[in-house]
C-alpha positions as MATLAB code, in Angstrom:
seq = 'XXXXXXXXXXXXXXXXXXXXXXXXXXXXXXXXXXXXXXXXXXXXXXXXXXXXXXXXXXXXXXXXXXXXXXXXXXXXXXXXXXXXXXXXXXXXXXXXXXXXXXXXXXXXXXXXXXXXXXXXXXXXXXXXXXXXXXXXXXXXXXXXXXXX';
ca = [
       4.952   44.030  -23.661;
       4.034   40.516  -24.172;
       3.717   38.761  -28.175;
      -0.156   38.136  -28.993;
      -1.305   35.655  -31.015;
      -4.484   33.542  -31.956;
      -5.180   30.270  -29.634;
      -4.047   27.205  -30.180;
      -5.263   23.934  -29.024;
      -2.175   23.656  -27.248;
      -2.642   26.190  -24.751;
      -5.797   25.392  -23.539;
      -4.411   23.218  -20.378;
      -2.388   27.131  -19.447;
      -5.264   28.894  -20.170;
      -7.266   26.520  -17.884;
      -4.645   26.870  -15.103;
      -5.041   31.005  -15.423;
      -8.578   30.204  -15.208;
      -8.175   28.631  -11.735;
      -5.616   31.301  -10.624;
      -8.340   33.440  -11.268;
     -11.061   31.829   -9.363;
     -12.977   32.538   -7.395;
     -11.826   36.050   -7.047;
     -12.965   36.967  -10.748;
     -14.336   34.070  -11.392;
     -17.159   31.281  -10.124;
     -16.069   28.024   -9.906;
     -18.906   27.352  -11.695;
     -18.140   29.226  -14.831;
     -15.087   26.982  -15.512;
     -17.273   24.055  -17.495;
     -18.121   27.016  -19.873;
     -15.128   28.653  -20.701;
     -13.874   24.955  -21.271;
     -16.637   24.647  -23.739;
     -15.987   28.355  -25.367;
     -12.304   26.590  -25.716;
     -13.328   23.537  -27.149;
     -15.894   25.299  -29.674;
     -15.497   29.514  -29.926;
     -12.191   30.073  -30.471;
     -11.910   30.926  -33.261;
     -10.905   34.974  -32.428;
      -9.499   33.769  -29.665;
      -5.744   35.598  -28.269;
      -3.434   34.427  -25.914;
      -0.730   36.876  -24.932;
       2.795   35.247  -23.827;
       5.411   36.972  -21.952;
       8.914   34.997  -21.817;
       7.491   31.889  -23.052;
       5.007   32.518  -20.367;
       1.224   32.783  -20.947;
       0.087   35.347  -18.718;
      -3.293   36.105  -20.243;
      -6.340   36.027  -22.545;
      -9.032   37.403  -24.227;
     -11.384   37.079  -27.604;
     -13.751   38.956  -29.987;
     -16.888   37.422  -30.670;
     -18.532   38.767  -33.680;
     -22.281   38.780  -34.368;
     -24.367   37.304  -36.877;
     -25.394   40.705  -38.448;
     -21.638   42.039  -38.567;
     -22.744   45.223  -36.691;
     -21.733   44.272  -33.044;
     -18.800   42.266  -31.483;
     -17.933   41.574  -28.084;
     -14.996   41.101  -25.977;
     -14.797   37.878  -24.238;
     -13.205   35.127  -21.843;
     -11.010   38.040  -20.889;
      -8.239   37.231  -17.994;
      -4.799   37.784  -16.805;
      -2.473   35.467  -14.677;
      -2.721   37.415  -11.291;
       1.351   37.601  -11.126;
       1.336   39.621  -14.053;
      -1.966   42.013  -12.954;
      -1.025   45.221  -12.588;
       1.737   45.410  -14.892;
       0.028   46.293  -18.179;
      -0.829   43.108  -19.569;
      -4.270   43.368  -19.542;
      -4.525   46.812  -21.291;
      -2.532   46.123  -24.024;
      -4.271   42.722  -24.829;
      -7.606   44.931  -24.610;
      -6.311   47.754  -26.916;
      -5.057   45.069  -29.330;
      -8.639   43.554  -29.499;
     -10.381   46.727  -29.716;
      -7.821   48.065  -32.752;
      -8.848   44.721  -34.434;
     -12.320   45.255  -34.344;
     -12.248   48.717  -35.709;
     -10.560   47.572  -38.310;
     -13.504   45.596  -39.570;
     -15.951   48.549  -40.953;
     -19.533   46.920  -40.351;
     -18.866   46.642  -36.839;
     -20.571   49.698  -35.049;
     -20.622   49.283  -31.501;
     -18.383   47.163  -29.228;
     -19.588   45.075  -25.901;
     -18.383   43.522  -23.296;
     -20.292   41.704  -20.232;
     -18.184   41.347  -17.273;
     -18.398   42.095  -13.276;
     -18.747   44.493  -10.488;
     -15.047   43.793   -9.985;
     -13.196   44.363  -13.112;
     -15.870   46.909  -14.999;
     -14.067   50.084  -14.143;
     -10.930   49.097  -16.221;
     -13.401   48.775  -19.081;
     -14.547   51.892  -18.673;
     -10.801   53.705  -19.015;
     -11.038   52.520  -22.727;
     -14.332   54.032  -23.221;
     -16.772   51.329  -22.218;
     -19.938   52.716  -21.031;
     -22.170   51.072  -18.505;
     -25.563   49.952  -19.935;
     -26.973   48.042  -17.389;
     -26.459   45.706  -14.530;
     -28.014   42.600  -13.250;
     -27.336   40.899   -9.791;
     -26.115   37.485   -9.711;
     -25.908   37.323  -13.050;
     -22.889   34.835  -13.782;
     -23.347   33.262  -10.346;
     -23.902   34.554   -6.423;
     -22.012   37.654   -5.961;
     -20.965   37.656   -9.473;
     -23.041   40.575  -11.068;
     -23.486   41.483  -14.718;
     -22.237   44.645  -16.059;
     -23.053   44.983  -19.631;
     -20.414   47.711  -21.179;
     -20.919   49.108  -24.478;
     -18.462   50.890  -26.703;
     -19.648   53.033  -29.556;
     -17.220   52.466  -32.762;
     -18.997   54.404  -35.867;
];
């Protein structure tokens, strides 16, 4: 399984290229001018996971201003290395971090039509949808996860 570790500056050009890999099949063009931004100014519980040298994915915790909720976010995986388990342990990492933290009590994540079921195998529950949320045919699926 691949080494995870917090973002550095340094990786944002790789993280940008998985970014493109990624679009538009998970992602709008559009979106990319945001998660440039998130880069450049969120990243604080940000992850990168590296395989061989090799980043082949992504994915942070953002934490609320009340302590009580965080959310997954910016989540993606190089689409040579979908598939192959990547994604699910960079999500269980994440998720084991945040329960760590006692004041957090429930867990989100806002993603798409696409990519909500394998939020759901860790125990994600749907709470509502929106259409065209992120961009056209890019719907919002707002996933919680209860953790106390």
């Amino acid at each position: 399984m691949p080494m995870i570790r917090l973002y550095s500056k340094t990786d944002k050009e790789a993280l940008m290229e998985v970014f493109r890999l990624n679009t538009p099949t998970y992602f709008h063009p559009e979106e990319e001018k945001d998660f440039c931004y998130y880069l450049d100014n969120h990243s604080g519980d940000y992850y990168v996971a590296e395989d061989s040298d090799l980043i082949v994915g992504s994915g942070g915790i953002n934490y609320a201003g009340d302590g009580k909720s965080a959310r997954l976010s910016w989540d993606m995986i190089r689409p040579a290395a979908q598939n192959k388990g990547f994604g699910s342990f960079l999500t269980r990492y994440r998720i084991d971090l945040v329960k760590q933290r006692p004041e957090v009590e429930v867990l989100t994540v806002r993603t798409t039509q696409l990519v909500f079921p394998f939020y759901r195998k860790f125990g994600f529950e749907l709470i509502k949808t929106e259409k065209d949320y992120w961009a056209a045919g890019f719907d919002l699926y707002h996933m919680e996860m209860v953790i106390r």
